[in-house]
C-alpha positions in Angstrom: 0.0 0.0 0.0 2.9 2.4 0.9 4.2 1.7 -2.7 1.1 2.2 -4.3 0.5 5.6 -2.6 3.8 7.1 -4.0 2.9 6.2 -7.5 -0.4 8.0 -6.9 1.3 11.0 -5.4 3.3 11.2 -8.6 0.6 10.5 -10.7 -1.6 13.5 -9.4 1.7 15.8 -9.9 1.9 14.9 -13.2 -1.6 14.7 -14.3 -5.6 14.9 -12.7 -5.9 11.8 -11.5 -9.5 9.6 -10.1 -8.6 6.5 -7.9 -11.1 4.4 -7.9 -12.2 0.8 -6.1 -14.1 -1.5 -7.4 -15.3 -3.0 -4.0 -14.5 -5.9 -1.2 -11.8 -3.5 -0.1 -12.6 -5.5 3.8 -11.9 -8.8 4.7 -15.3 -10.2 5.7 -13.3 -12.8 8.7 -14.3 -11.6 11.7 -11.5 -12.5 13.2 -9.2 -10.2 15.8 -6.6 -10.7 13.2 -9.2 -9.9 10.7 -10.5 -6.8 12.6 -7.2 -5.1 13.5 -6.2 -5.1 9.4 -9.4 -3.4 8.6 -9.2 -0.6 11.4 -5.8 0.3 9.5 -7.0 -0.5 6.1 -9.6 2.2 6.7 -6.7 4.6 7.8 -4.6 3.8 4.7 -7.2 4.3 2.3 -8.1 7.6 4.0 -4.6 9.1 3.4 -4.3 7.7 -0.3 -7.7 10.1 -1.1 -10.0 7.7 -2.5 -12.6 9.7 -4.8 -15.1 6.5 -5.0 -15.0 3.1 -3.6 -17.9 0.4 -4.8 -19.6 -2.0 -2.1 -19.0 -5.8 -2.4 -20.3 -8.8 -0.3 -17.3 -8.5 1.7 -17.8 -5.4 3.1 -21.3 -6.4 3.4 -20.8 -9.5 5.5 -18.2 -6.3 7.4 -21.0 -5.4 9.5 -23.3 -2.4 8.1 -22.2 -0.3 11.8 -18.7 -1.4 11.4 -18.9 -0.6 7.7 -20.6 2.8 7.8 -19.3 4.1 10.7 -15.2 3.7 9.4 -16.3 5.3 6.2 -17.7 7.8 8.0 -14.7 8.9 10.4 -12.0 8.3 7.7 -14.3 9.9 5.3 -14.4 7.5 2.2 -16.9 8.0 -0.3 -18.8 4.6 -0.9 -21.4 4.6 -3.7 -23.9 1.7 -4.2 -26.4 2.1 -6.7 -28.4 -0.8 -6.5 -28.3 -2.4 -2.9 -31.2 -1.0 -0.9 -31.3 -1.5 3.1 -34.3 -2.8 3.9 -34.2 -1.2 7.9 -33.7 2.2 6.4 -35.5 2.6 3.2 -33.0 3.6 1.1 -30.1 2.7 -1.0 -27.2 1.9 1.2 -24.8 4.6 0.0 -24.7 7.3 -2.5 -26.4 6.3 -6.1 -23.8 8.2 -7.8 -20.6 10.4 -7.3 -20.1 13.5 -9.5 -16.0 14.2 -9.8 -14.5 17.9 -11.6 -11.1 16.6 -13.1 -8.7 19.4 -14.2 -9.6 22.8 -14.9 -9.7 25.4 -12.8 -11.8 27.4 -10.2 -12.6 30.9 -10.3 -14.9 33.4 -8.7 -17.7 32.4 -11.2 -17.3 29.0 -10.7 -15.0 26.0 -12.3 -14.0 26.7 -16.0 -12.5 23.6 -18.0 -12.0 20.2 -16.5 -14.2 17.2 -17.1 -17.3 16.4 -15.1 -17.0 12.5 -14.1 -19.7 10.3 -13.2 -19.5 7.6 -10.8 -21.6 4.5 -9.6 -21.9 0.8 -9.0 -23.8 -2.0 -9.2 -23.9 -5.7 -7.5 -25.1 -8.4 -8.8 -27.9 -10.2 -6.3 -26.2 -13.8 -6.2 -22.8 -11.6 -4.6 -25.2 -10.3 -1.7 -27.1 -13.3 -1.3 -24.3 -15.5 -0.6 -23.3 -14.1 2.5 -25.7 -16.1 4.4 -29.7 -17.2 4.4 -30.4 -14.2 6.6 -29.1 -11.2 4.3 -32.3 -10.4 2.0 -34.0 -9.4 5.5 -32.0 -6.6 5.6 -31.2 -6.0 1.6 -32.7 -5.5 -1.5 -30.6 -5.6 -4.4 -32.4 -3.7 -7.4 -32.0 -4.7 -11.6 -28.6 -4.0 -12.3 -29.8 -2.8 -16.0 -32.6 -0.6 -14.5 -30.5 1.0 -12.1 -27.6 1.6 -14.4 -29.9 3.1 -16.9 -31.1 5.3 -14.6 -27.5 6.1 -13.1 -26.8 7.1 -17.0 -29.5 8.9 -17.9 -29.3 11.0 -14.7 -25.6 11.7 -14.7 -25.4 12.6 -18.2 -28.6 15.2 -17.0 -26.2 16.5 -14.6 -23.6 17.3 -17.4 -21.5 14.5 -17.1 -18.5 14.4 -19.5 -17.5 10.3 -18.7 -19.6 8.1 -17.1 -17.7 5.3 -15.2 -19.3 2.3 -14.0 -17.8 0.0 -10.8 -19.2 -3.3 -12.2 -19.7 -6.0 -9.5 -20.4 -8.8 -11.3 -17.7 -10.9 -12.6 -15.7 -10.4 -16.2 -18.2 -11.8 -18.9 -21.0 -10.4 -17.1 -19.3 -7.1 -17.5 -18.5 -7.3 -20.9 -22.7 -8.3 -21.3 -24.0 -5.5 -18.9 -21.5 -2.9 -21.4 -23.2 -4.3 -24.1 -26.6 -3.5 -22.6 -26.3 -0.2 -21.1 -25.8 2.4 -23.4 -24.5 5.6 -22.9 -21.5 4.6 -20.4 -17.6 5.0 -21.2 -15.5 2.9 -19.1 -16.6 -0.5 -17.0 -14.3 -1.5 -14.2 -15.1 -5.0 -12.7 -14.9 -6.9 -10.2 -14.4 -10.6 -9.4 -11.1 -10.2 -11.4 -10.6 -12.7 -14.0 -7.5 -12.3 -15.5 -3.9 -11.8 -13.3 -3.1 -8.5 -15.0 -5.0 -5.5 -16.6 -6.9 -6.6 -19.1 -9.5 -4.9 -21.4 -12.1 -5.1 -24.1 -14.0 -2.6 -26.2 -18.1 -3.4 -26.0 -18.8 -1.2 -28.8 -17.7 2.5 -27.5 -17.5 1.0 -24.0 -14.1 0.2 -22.7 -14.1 -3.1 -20.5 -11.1 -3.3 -17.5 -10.5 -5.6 -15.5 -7.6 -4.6 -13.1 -5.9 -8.3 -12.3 -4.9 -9.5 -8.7 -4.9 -7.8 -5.5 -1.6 -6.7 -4.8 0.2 -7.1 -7.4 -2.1 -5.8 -10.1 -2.2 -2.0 -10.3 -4.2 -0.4 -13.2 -4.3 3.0 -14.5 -7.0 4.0 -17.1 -6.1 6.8 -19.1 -8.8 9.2 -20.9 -8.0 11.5 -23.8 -9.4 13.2 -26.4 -8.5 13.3 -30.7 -10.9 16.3 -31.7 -14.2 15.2 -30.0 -13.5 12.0 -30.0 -13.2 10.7 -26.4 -10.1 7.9 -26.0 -9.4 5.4 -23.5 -6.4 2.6 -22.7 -5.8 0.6 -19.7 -2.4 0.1 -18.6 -0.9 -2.2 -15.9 1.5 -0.5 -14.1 2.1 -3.3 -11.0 5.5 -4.0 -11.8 6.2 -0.1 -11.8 4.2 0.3 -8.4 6.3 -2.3 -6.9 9.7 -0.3 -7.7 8.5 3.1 -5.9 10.1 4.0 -2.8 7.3 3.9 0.4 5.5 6.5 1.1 6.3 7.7 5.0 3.1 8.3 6.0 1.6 4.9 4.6 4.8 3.3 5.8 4.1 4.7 9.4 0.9 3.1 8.8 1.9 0.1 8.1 4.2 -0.2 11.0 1.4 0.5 13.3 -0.1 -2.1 12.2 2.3 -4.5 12.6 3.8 -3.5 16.0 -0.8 -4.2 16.7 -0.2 -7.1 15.2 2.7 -8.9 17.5 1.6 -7.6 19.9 -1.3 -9.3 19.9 0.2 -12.5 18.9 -0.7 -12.8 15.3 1.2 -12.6 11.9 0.6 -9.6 9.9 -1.3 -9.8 6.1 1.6 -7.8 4.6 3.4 -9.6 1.9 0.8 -12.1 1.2 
């Protein structure tokens, strides 16, 4: 993580710059060991400026208190837009999240940039699986319908891209961007392939971003006239050579020095 956050520190030098999650970013073990690598998983991600992070079954199965709660205090900006909880009526985080990339702000407001939509969707048989009890407490909506209606209302809103955090598994990905017109770039989830990998669906590009820790991808969005361009890039072995960050770093020793001292081995490295 330390390595990661110095690429992205250079990156948003050099360039405007989303980072983006698809979801299952929390073990779902409730384990102490479990536990104490969440609490500083939560810190981490807070300090690497996450500008949208999906919700998977594993953050699901979390605990909602657990999971709400440590977005809340570290201030990470979870968007679901098809799993409704059923104890509160409502969709269980933000439909949408609306991100100005470049440009720049003046008294009458931001001139230039792009206007980037964000949102997510789940498919049921993720949710479901958690255990017999879940669909008390959660309703997971059409994919298609809510996507549609994640489209149609972004691109209202003036939305330049529209980026969807696909939760469904490669082909189902490559289907759903098939099926939903009108979005740019579909990032899933339930990685298939080891490395960055992607597809055009038409206009629609398809990424999948390849294994956890070791897989880091960076989509990058141009323009030739009005043309809107897009390429995927995996950048993991490049990651892997950046010196730590020191506050991730400190973070990570934190955690460790928890982790003896509680008598258990540390996730770091595996």
């Amino acid at each position: 993580m330390a390595r990661w956050a110095s690429l992205i520190e250079t990156r948003r030098i050099e360039n405007p710059v989303l980072l983006l999650d698809t979801g299952d970013f929390l073990s779902d073990n409730k384990t102490n060991r479990h536990e104490i690598a969440n609490r500083f998983l939560f810190e981490g991600m807070e300090r690497m400026g996450y500008d949208a992070i999906a919700v998977g079954e594993t953050d699901i199965h979390f605990g909602y208190d657990k999971l709400m709660n440590g977005a809340k205090r570290h201030k990470l900006p979870l968007v679901s837009t098809n799993i409704i909880d059923r104890r509160k009526g409502k969709l269980l985080a933000a439909p949408y999240i609306i991100k100005h990339v470049g440009g720049r702000k003046t008294l009458f407001g931001r001139r230039g940039g792009l206007k980037v939509g964000i949102f997510s969707i789940i498919l049921p048989q993720y949710i479901h699986s958690i255990d017999k009890a879940v669909s008390r407490y959660y309703e997971i909506t059409d994919t298609k319908l809510a996507a549609m209606e994640a489209v149609s209302t972004l691109r209202k809103k003036g939305c330049n891209i529209v980026v969807a955090l696909s939760h469904q598994g490669w082909r189902n990905s490559l289907r759903f961007a098939g099926n939903v017109p009108g979005i740019d770039i579909v990032i899933n989830a339930h990685r298939t392939h080891g490395n960055t990998h992607s597809e055009k669906e038409g206009m629609t590009l398809v990424v999948d971003t390849g294994l956890k820790r070791k897989s880091f991808t960076e989509i990058r969005i141009g323009f030739r006239g009005d043309t809107l361009t897009t390429e995927a890039f995996e950048l993991g072995a490049i990651a892997l050579k950046q010196k730590d960050h020191p506050e991730l770093i400190e973070i990570e020793r934190r955690y460790e020095k928890e982790m003896r001292r509680q008598g258990l081995e540390s996730f770091l490295g595996e």
